[in-house]
C-alpha positions in Angstrom: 0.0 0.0 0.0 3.0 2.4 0.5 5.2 1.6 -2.5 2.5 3.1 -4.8 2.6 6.1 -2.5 6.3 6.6 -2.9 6.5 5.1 -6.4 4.2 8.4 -7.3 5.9 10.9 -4.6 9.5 9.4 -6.7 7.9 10.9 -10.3 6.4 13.6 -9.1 10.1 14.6 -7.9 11.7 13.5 -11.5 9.1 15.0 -13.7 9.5 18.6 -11.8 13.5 17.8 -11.7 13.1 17.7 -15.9 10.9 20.4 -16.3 13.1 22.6 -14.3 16.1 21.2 -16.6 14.5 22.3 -19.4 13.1 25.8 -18.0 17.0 26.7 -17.4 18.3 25.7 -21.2 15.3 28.0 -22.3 16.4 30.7 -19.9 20.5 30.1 -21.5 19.0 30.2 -24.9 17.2 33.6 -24.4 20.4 35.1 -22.5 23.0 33.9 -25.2 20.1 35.4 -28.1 20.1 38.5 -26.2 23.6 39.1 -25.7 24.7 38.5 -29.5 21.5 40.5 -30.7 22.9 43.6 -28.0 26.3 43.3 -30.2 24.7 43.3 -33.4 24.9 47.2 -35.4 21.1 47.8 -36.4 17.4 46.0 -35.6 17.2 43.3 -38.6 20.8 42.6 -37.7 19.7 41.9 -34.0 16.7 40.0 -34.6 18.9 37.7 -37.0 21.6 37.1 -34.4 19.4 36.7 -31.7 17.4 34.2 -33.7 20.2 31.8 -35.0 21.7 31.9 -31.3 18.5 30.9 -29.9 18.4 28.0 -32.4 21.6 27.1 -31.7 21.7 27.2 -27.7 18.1 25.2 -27.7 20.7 22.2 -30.1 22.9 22.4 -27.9 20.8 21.7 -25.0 19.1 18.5 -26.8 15.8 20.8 -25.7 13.3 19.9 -28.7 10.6 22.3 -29.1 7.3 21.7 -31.1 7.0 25.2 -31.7 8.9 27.6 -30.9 9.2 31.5 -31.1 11.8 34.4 -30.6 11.1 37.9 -30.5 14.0 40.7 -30.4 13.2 44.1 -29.4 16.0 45.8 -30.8 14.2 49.1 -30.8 16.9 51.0 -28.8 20.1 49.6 -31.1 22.1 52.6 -32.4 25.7 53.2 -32.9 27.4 54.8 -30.5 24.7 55.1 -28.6 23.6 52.9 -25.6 20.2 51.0 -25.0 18.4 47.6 -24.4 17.8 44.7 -26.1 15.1 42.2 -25.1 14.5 38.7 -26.0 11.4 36.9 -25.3 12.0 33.1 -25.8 8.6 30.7 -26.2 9.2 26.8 -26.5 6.6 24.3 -26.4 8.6 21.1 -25.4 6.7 17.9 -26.0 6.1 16.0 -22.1 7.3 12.5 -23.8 10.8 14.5 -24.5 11.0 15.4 -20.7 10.7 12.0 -20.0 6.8 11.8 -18.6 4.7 9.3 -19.7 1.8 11.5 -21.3 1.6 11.1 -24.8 0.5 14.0 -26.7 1.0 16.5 -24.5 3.3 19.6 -24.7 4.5 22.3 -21.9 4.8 25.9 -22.7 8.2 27.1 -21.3 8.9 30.9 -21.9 12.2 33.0 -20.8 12.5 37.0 -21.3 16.1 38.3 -21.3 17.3 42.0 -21.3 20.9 42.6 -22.0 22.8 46.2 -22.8 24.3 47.7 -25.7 27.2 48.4 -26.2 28.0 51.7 -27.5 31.5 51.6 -28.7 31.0 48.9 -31.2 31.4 49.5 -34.6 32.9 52.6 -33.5 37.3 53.6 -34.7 
């Protein structure tokens, strides 16, 4: 009568333990895509960088997403100038990749990064 108890209790602790896991490679993806869209030298050129980092960072971490989305407020980019730039990171990671036995079923995982220009790049 117990073992069920703490068989339940014991995935309870795993599947929070992998959810977690793959909160903090969403929240390293959206940093990293923040920081090389704060170095980048105009908007488009942000939301590129910030883009293909996020991609890349989300690989590295063996996080698969169903769908996923980036956006890049790069409003404030301007040489010589400083400002923000904001990344909003939304992933929606299938449960069965997290290692939870419900099949079809996806969790929504978002991360929102702010990092600083920098105002002497680009500059002699």
């Amino acid at each position: 009568m117990l073992v069920p108890g703490v068989l339940f209790v014991g995935l309870l602790i795993i599947a929070g333990a992998r959810i977690s896991s793959a909160q903090q490679a969403v929240d390293n993806a959206a940093a990293a895509a923040a920081r090389a869209a704060s170095l980048a030298r105009s908007p488009a050129a942000a939301q590129q960088a910030g883009t293909a980092v996020a991609r890349e960072r989300l690989g590295r971490e063996g996080l698969t997403c169903h769908t996923w989305s980036v956006s890049v407020d790069a409003g404030q980019i301007a040489v010589g100038h400083t400002g923000l730039v904001r990344v909003d990171l939304t992933c929606q990671v299938p449960l069965a990749d997290l290692a939870l036995p419900v099949p079809g079923g996806t969790r929504t995982i978002t991360s929102t990064f702010t990092s600083p220009t920098d105002p002497y790049r680009g500059t002699p």
